[in-house]
N, C-alpha and C positions, 0 to 999 in steps of 0.2 A: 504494500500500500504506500502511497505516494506522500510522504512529509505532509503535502499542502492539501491534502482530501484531510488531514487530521487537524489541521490547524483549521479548516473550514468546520471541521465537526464540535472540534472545542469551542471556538466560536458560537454555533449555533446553540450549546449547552451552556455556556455565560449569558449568550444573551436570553435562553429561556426561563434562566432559573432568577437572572436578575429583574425579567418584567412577571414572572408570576409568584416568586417571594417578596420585592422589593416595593415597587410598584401596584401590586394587588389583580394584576391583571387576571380574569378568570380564564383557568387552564383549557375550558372549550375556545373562548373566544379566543384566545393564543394559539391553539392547534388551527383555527379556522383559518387566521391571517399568516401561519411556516406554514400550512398549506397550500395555499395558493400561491407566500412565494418561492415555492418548491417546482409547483405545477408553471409558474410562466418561465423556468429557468430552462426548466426543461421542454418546455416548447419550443422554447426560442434555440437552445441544443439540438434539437430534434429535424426544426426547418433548415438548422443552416449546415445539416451535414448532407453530405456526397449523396447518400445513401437514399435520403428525402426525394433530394432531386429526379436521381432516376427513377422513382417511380413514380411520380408526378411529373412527366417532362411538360415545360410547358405553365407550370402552375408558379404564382407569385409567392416568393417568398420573403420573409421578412427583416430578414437581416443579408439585404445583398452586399455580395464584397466590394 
């Protein structure tokens, strides 16, 4: 595993334990919003590889080079 997939992971675990200890944040409403920006990360991952294109030839995608 890659140094910086761990340092993204710690990250993610500071910042959830600091908005739902610290702050009060309620732990649905916090799963709702790393949720989603889980799901646009990887959208956007998703469109802007090789792999997308050719099977959409033709189709707009969102992050062009």
């Amino acid at each position: 595993m890659e140094i910086g997939q761990l340092i993204i992971v710690l990250i993610a675990l500071v910042l959830s334990f600091i908005m739902t200890e610290i702050f009060s944040v309620k732990k649905h409403d916090w799963n709702l919003i790393l949720s989603g920006m889980v799901a646009g990360i990887a959208i956007t991952l998703i469109t802007g590889a090789a792999y997308f294109a050719e099977l959409f030839p033709g189709k707009i995608r969102l992050n062009n080079p």
